[in-house]
N, CA, C and O atoms as CSV, one atom per row, in Angstrom:
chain,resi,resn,atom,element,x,y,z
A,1,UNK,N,N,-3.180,46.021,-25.537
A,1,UNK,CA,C,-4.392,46.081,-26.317
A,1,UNK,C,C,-5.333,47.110,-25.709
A,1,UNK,O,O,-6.060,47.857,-26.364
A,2,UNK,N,N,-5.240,47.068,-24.413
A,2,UNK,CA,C,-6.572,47.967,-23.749
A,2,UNK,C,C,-6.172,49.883,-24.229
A,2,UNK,O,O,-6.844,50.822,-24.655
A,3,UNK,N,N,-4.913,49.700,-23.898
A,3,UNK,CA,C,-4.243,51.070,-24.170
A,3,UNK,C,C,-4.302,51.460,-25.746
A,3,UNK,O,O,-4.348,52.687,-25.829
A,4,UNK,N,N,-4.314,50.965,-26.772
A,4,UNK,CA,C,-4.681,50.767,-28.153
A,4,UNK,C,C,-6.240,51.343,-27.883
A,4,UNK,O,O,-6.759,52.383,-28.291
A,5,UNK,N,N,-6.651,50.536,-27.250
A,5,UNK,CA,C,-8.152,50.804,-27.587
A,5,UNK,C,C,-9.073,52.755,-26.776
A,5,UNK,O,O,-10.073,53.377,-27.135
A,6,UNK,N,N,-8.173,52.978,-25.807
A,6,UNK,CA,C,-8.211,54.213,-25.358
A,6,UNK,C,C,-7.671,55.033,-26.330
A,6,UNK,O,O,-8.244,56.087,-26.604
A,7,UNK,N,N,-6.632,54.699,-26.904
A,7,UNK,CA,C,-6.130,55.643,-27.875
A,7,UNK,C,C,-7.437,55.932,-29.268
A,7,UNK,O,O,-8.126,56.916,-29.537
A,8,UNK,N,N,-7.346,54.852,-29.762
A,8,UNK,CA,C,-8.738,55.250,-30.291
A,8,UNK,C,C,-10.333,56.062,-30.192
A,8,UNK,O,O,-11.032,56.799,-30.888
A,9,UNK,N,N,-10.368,55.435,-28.934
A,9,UNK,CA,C,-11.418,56.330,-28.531
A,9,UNK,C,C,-11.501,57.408,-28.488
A,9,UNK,O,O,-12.425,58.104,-28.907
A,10,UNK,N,N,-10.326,57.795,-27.854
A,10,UNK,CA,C,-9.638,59.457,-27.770
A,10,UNK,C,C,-9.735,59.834,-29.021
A,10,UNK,O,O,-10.314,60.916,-29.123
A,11,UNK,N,N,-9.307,59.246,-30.283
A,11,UNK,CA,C,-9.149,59.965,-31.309
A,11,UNK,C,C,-10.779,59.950,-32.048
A,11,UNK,O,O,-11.027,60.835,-32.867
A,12,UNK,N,N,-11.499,59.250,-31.823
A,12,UNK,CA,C,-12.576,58.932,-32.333
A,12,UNK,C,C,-13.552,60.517,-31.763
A,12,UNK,O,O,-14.182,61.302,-32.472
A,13,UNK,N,N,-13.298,60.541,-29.938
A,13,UNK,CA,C,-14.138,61.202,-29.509
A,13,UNK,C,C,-13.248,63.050,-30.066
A,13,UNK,O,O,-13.922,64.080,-30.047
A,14,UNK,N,N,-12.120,63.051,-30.385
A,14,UNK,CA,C,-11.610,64.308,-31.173
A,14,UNK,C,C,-12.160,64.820,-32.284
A,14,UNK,O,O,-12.206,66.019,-32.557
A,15,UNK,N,N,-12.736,63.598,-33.175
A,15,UNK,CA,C,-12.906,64.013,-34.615
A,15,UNK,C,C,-14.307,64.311,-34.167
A,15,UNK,O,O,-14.875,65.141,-34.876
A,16,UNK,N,N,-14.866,63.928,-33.356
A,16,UNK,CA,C,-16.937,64.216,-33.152
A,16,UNK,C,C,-16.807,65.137,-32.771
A,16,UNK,O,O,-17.868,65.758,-32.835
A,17,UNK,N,N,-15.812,65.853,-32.225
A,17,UNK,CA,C,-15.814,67.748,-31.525
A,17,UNK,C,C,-15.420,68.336,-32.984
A,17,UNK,O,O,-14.377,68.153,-33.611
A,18,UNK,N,N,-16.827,69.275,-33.420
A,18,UNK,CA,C,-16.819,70.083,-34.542
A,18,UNK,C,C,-15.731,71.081,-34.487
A,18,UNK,O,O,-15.207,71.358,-35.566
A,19,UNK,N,N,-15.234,71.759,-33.264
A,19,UNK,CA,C,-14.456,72.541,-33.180
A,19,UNK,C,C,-12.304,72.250,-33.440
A,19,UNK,O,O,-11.446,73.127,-33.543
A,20,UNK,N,N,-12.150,70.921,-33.458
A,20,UNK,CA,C,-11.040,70.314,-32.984
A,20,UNK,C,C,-11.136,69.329,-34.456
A,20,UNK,O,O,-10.271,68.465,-34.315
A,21,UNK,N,N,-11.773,69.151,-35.656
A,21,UNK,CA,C,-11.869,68.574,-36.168
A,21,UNK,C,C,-10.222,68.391,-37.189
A,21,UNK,O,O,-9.724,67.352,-37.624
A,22,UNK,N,N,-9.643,70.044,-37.327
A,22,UNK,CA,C,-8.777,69.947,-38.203
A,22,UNK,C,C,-7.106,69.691,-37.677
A,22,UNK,O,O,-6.072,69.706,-38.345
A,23,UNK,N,N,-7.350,69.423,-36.009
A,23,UNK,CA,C,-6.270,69.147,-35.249
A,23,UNK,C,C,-6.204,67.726,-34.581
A,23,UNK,O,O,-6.133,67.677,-33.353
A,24,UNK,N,N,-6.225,66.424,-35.410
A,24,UNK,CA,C,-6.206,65.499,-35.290
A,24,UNK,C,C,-4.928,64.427,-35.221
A,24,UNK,O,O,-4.351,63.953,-36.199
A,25,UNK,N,N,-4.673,64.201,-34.004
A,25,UNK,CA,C,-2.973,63.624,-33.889
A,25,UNK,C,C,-3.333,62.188,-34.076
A,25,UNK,O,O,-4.314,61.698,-33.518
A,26,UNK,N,N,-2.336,61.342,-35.061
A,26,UNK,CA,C,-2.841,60.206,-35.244
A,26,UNK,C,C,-1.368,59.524,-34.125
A,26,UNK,O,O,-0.259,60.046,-34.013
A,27,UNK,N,N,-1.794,58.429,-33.538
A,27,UNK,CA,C,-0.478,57.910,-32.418
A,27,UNK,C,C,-0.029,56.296,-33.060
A,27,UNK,O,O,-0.750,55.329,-33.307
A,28,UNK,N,N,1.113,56.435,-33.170
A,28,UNK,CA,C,1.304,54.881,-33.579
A,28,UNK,C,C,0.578,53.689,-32.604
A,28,UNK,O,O,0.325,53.634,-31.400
A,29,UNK,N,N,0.455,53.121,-33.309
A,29,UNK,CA,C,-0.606,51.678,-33.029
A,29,UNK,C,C,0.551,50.744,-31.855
A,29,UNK,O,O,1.755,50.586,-32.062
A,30,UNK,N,N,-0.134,50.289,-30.781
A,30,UNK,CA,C,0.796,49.849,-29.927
A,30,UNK,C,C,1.455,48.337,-30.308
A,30,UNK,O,O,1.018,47.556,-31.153
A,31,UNK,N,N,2.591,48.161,-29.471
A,31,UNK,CA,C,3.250,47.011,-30.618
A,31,UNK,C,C,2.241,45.968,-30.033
A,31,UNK,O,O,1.509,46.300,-29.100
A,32,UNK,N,N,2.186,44.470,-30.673
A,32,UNK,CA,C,1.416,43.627,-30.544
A,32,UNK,C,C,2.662,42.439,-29.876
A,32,UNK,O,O,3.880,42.277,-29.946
A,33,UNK,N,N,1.330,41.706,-29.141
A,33,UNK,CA,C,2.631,40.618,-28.627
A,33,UNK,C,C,1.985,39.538,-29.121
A,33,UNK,O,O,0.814,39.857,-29.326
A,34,UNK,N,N,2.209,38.328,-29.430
A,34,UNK,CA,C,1.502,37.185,-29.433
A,34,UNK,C,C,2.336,36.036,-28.695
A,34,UNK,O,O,3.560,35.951,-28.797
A,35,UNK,N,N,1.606,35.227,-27.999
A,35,UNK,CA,C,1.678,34.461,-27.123
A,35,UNK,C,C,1.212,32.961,-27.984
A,35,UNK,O,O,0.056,32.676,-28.297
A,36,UNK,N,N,2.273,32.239,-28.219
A,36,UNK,CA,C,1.585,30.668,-28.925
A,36,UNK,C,C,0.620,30.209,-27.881
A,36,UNK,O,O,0.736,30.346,-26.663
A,37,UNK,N,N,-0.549,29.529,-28.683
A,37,UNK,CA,C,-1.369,28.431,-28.085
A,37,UNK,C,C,-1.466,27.128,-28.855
A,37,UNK,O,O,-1.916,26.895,-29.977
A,38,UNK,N,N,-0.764,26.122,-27.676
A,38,UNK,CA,C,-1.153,25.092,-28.478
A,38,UNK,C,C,-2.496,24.429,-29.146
A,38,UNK,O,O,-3.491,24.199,-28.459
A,39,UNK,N,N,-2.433,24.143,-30.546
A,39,UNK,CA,C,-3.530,23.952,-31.227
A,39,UNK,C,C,-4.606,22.557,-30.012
A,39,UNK,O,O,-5.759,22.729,-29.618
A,40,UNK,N,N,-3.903,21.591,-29.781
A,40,UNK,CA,C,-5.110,21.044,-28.852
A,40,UNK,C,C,-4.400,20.993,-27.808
A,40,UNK,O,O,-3.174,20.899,-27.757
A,41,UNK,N,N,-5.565,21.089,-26.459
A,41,UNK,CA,C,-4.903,20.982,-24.927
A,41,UNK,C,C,-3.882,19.900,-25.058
A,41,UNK,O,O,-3.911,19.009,-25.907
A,42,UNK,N,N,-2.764,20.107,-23.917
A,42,UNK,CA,C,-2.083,19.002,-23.737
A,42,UNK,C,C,-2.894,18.452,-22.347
A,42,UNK,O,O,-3.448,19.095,-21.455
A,43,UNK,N,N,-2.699,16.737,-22.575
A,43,UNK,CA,C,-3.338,15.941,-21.524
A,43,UNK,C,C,-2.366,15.578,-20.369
A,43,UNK,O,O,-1.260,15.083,-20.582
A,44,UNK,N,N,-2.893,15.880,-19.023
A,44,UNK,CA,C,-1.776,15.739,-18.261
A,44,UNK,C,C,-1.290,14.230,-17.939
A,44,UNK,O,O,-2.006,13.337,-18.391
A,45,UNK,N,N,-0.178,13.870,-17.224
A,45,UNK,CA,C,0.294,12.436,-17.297
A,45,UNK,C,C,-0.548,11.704,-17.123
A,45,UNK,O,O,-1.547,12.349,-17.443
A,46,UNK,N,N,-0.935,10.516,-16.746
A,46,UNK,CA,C,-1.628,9.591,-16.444
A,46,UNK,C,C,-0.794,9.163,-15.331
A,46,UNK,O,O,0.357,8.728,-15.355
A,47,UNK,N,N,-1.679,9.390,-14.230
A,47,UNK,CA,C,-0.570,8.726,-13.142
A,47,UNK,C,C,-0.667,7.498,-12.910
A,47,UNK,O,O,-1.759,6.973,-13.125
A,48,UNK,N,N,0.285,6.799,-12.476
A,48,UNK,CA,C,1.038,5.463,-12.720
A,48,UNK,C,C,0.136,4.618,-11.486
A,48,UNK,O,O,-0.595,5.048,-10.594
A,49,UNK,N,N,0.548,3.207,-11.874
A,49,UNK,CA,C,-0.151,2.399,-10.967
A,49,UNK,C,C,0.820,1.788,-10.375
A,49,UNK,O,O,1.599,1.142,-11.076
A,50,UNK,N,N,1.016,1.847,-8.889
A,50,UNK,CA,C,2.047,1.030,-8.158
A,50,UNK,C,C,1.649,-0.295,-7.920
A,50,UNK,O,O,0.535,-0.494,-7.437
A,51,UNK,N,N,2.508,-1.369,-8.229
A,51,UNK,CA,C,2.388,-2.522,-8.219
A,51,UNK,C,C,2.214,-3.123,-6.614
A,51,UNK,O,O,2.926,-2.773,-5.674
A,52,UNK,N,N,1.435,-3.809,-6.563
A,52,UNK,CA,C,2.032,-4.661,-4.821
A,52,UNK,C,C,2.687,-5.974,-4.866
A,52,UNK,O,O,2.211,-6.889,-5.538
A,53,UNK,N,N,3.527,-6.074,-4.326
A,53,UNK,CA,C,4.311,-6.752,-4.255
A,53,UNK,C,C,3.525,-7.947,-3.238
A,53,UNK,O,O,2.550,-7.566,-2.590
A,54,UNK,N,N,3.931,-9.237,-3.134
A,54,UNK,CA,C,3.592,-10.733,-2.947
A,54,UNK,C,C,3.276,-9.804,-0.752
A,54,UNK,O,O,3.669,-8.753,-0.245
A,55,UNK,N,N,2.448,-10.940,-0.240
A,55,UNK,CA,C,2.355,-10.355,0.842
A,55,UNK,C,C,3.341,-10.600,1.738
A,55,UNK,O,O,3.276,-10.110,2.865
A,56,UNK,N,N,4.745,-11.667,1.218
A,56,UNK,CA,C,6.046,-11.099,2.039
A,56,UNK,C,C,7.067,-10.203,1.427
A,56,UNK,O,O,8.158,-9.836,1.863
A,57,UNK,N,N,6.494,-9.959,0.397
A,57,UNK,CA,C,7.089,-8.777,-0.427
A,57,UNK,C,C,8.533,-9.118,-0.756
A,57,UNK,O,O,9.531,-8.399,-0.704
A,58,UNK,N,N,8.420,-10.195,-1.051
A,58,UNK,CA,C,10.171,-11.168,-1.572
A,58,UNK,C,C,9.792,-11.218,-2.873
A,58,UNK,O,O,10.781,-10.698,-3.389
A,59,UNK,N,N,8.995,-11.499,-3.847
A,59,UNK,CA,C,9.038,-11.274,-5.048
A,59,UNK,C,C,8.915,-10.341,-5.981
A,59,UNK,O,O,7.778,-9.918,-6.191
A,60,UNK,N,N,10.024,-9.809,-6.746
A,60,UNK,CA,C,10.324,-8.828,-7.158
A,60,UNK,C,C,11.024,-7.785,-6.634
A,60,UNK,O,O,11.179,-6.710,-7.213
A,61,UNK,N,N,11.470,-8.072,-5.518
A,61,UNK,CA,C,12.278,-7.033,-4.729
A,61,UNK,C,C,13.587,-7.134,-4.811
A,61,UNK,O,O,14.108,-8.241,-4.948
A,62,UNK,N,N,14.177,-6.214,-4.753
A,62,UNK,CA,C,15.598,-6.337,-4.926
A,62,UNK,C,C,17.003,-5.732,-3.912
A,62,UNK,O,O,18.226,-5.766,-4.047
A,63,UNK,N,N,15.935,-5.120,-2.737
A,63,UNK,CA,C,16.458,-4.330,-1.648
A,63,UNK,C,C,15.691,-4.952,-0.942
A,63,UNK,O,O,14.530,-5.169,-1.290
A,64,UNK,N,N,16.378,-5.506,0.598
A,64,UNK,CA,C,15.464,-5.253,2.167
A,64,UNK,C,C,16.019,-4.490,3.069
A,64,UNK,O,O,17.204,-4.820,3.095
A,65,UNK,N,N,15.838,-3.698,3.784
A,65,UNK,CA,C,16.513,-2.815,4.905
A,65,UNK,C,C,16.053,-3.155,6.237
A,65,UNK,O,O,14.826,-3.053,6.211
A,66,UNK,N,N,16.342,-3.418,7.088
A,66,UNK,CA,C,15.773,-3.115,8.898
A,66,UNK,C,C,16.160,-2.313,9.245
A,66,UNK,O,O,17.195,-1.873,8.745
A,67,UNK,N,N,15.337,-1.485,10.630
A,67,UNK,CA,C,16.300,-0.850,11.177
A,67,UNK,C,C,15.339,-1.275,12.478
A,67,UNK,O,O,14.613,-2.269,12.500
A,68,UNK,N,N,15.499,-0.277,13.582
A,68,UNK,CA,C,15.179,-0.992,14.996
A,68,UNK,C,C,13.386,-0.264,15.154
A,68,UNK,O,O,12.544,-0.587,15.992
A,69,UNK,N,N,13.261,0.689,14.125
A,69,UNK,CA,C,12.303,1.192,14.011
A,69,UNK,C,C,11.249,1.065,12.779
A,69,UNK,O,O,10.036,1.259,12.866
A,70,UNK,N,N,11.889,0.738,11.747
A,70,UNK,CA,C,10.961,0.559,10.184
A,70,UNK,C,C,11.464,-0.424,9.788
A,70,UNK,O,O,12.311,-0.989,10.480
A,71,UNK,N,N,11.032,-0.984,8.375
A,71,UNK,CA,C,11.575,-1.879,7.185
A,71,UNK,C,C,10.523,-1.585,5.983
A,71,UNK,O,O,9.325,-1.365,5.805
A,72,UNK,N,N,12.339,-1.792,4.924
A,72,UNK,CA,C,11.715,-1.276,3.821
A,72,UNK,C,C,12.213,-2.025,2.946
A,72,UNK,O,O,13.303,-2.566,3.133
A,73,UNK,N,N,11.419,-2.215,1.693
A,73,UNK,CA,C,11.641,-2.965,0.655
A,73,UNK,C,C,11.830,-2.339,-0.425
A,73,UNK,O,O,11.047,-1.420,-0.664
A,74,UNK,N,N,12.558,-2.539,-1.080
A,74,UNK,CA,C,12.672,-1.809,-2.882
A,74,UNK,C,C,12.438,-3.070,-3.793
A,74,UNK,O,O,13.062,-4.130,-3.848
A,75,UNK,N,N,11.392,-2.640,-4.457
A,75,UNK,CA,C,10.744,-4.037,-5.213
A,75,UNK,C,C,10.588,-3.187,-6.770
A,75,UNK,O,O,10.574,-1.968,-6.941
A,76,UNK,N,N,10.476,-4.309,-7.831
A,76,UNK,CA,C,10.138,-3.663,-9.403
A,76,UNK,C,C,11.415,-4.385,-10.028
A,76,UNK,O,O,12.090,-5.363,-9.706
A,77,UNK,N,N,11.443,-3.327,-11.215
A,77,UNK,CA,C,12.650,-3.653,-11.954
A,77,UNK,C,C,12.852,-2.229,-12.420
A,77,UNK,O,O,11.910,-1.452,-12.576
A,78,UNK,N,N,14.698,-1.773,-12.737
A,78,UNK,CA,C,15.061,-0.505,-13.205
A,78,UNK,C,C,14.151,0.032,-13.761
A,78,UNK,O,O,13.458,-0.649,-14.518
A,79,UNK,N,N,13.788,1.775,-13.517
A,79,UNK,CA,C,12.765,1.765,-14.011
A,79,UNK,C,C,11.942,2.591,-13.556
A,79,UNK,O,O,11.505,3.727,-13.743
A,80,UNK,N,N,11.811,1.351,-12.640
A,80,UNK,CA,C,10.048,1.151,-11.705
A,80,UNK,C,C,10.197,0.553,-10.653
A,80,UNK,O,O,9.889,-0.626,-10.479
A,81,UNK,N,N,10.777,1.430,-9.676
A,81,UNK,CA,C,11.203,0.755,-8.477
A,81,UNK,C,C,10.347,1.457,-8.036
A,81,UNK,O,O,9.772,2.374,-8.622
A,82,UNK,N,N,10.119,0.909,-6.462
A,82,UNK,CA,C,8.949,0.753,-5.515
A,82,UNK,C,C,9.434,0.888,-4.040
A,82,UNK,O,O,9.945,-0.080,-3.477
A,83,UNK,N,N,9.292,1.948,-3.487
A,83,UNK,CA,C,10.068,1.948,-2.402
A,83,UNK,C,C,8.866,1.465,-0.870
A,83,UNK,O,O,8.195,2.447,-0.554
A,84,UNK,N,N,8.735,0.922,-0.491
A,84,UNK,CA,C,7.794,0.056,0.330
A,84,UNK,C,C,8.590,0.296,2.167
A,84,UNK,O,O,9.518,-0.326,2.685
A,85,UNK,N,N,7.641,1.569,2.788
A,85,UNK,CA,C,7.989,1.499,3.920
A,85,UNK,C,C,7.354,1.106,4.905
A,85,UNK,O,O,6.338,1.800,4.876
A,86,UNK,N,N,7.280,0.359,5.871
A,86,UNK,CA,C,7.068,0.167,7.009
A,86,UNK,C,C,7.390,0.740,8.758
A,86,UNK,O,O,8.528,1.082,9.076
A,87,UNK,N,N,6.468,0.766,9.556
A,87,UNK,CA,C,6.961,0.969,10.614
A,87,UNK,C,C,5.671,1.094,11.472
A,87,UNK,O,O,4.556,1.088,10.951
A,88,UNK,N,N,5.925,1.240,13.174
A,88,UNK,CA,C,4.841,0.768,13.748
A,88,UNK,C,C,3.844,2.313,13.806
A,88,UNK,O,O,2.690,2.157,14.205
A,89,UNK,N,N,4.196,3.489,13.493
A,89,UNK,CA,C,3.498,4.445,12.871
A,89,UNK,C,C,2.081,4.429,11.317
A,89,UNK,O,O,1.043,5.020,11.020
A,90,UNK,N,N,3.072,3.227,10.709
A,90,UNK,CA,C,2.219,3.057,9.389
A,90,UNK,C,C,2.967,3.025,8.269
A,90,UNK,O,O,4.168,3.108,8.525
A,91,UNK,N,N,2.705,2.935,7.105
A,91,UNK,CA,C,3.353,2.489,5.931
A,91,UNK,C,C,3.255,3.431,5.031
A,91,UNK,O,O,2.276,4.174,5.110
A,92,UNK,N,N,4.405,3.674,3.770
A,92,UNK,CA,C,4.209,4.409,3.358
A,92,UNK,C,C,4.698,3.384,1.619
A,92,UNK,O,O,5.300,2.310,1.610
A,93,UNK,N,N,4.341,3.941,0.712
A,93,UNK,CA,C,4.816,3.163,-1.161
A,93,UNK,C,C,4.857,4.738,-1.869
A,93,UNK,O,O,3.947,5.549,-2.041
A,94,UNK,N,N,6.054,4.789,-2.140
A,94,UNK,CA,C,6.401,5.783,-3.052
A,94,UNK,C,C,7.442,5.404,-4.419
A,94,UNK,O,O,8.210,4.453,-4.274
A,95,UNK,N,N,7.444,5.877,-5.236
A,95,UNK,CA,C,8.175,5.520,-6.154
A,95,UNK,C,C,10.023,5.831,-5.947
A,95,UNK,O,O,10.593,6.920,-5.881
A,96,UNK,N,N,10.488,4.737,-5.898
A,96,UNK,CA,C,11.932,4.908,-5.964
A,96,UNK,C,C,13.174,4.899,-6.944
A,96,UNK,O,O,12.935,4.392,-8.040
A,97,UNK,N,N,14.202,5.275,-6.783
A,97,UNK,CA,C,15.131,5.815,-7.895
A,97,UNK,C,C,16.410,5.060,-7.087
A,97,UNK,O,O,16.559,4.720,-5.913
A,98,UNK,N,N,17.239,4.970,-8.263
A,98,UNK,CA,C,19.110,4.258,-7.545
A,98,UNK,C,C,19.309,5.771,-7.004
A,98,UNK,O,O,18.692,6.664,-7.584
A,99,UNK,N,N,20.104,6.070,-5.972
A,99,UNK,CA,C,21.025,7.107,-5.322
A,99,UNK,C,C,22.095,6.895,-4.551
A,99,UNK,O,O,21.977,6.904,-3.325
A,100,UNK,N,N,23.374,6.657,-5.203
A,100,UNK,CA,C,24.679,6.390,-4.895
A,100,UNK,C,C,24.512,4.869,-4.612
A,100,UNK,O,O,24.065,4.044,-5.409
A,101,UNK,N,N,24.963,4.628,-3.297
A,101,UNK,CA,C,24.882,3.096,-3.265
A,101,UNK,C,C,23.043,2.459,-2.236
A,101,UNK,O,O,22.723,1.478,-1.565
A,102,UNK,N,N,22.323,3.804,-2.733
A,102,UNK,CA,C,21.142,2.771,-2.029
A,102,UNK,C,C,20.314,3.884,-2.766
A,102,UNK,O,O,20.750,4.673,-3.605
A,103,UNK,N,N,19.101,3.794,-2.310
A,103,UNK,CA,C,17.667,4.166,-2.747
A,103,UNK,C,C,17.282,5.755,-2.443
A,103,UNK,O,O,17.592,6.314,-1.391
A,104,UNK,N,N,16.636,6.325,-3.413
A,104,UNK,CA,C,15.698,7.422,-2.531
A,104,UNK,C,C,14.055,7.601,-3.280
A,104,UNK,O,O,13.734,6.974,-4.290
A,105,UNK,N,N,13.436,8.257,-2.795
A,105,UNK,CA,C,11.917,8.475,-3.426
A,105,UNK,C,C,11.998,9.467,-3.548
A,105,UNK,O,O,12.768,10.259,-3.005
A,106,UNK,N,N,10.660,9.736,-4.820
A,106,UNK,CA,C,10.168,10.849,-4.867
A,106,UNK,C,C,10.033,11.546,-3.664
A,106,UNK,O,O,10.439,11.071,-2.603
A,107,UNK,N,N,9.391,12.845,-3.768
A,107,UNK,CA,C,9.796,13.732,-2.787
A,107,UNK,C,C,7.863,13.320,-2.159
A,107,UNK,O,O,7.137,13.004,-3.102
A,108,UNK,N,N,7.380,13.327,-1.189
A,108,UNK,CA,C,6.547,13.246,-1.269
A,108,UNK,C,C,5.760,14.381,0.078
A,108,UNK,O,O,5.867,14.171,1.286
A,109,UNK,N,N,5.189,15.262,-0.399
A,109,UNK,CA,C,4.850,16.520,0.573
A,109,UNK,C,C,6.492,16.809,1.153
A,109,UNK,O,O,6.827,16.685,2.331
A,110,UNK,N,N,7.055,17.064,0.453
A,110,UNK,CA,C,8.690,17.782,1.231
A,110,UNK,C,C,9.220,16.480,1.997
A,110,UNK,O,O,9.273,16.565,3.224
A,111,UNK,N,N,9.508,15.611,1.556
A,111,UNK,CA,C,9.664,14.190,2.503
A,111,UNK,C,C,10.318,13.202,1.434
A,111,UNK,O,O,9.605,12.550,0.671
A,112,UNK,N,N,11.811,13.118,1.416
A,112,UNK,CA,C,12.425,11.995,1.105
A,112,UNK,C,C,12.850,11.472,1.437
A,112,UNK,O,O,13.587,11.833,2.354
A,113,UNK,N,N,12.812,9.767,0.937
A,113,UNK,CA,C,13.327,9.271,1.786
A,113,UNK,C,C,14.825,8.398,1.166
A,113,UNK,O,O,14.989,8.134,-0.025
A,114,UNK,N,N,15.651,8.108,2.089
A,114,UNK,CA,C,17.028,7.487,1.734
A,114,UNK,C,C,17.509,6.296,2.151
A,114,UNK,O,O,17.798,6.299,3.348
A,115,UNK,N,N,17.678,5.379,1.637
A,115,UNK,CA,C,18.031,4.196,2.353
A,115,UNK,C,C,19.359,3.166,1.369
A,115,UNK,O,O,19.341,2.883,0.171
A,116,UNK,N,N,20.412,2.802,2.438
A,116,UNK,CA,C,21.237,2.256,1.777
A,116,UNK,C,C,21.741,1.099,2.943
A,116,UNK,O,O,21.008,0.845,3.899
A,117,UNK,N,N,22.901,0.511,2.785
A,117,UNK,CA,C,23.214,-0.520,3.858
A,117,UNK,C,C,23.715,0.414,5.127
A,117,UNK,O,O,24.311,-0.301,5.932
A,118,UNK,N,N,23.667,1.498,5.460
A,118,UNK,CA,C,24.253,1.776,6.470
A,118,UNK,C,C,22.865,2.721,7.175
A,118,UNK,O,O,22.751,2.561,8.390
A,119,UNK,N,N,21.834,3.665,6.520
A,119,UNK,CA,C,21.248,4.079,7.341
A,119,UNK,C,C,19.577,4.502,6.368
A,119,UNK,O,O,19.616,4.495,5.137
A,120,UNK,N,N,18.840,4.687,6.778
A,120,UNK,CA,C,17.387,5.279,6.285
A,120,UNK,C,C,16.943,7.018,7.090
A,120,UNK,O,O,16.373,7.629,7.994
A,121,UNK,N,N,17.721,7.062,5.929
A,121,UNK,CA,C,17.439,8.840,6.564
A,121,UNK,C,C,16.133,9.294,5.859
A,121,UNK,O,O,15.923,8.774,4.763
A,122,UNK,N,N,14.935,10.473,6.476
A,122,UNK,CA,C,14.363,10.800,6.028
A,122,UNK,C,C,14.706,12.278,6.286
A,122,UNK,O,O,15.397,12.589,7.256
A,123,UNK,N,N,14.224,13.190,5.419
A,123,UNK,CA,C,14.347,14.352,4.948
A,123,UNK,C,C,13.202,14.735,4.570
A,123,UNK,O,O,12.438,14.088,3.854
A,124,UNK,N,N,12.950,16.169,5.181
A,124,UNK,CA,C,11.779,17.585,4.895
A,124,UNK,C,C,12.451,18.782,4.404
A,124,UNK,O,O,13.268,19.526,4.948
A,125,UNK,N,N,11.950,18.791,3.319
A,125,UNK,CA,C,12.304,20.147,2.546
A,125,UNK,C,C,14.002,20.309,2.556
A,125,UNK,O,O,14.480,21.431,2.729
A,126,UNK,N,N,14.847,19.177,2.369
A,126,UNK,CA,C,16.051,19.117,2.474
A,126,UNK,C,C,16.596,19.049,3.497
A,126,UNK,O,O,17.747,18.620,3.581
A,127,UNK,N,N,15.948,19.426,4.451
A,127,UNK,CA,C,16.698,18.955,6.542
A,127,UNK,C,C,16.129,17.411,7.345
A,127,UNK,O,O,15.087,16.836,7.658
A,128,UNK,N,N,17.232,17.294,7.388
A,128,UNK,CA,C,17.201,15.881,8.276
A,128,UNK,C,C,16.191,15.707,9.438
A,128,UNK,O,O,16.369,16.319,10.492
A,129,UNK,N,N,15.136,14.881,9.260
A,129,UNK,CA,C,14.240,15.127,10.227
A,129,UNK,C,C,14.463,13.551,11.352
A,129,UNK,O,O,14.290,13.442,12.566
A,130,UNK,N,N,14.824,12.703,10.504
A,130,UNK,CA,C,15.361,11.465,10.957
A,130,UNK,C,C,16.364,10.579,10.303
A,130,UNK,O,O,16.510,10.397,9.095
A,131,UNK,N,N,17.145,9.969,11.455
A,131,UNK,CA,C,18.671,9.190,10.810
A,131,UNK,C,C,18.348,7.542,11.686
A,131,UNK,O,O,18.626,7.389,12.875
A,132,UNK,N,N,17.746,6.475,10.840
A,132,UNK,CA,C,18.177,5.135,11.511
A,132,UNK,C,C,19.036,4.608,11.130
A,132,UNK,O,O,19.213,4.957,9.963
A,133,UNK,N,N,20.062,3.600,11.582
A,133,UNK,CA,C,21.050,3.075,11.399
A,133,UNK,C,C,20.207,1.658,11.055
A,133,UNK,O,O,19.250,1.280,11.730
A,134,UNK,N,N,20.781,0.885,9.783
A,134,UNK,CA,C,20.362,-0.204,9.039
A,134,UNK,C,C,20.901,-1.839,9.747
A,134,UNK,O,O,21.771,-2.543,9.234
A,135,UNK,N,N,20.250,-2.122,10.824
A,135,UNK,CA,C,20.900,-3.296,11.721
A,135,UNK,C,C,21.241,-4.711,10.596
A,135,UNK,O,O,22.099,-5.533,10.914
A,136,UNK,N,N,20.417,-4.846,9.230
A,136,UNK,CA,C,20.598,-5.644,8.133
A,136,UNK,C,C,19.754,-5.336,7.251
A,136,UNK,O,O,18.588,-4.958,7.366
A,137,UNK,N,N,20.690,-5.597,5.935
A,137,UNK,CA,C,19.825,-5.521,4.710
A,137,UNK,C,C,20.351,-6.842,4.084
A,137,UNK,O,O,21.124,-7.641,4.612
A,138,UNK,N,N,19.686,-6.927,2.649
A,138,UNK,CA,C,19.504,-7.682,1.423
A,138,UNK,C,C,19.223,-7.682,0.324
A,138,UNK,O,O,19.241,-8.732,-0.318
């Protein structure tokens, strides 16, 4: 568009020179692009409300994990699982998904996490940052 509009000018400021009046190059009009806009904004998701689970976190859960360092719970129903971590660092609730035969979460700042009957691996940006071995689950 801007280049359209120089072209014009140019030709505009050609025809106002009395001398140059009868040597007037006309330039094809530049192609146009149009870009759709949707007629009303789209509204972004509504982010979700994580449920808490009972304060021994046995109701509604459907996973328990130990290990010698954390415990974690997977609570909800298909769906809307709830991945509920613990450890003497601090706790973490992210939303969880089935993955093979145990759990993983959303990714959360480059950080997933994995848990099945044999270990709770966590992962940054796809590299193993930690591997516990699962002493019992349920």
């Amino acid at each position: 568009m801007r280049r359209r509009l120089r072209t014009t000018a140019a030709a505009l400021a050609l025809l106002s020179a009395p001398a140059l009046t009868a040597c007037v190059t006309y330039l094809p009009a530049a192609p146009t692009i149009t870009i759709p806009v949707p007629e009303a904004p789209v509204a972004p998701a509504a982010p979700y409300e994580v449920p808490q689970p009972s304060a021994g976190r046995t109701s509604g859960c459907v996973a328990s994990y130990e290990t010698a360092q954390s415990h974690v719970d997977i609570c909800g129903s298909a769906g809307s699982l709830y991945y509920y971590g613990s450890s003497d660092s601090g706790s973490i609730t992210l939303r969880a998904y089935t993955s093979g035969s145990g759990y993983a979460t959303e990714s959360n700042d480059g950080h997933v996490y994995h848990v099945d009957d044999s270990a709770l691996t966590i992962a940054r940006h796809g590299t193993i940052i930690s591997s516990q071995s699962v002493l019992s689950s349920s």
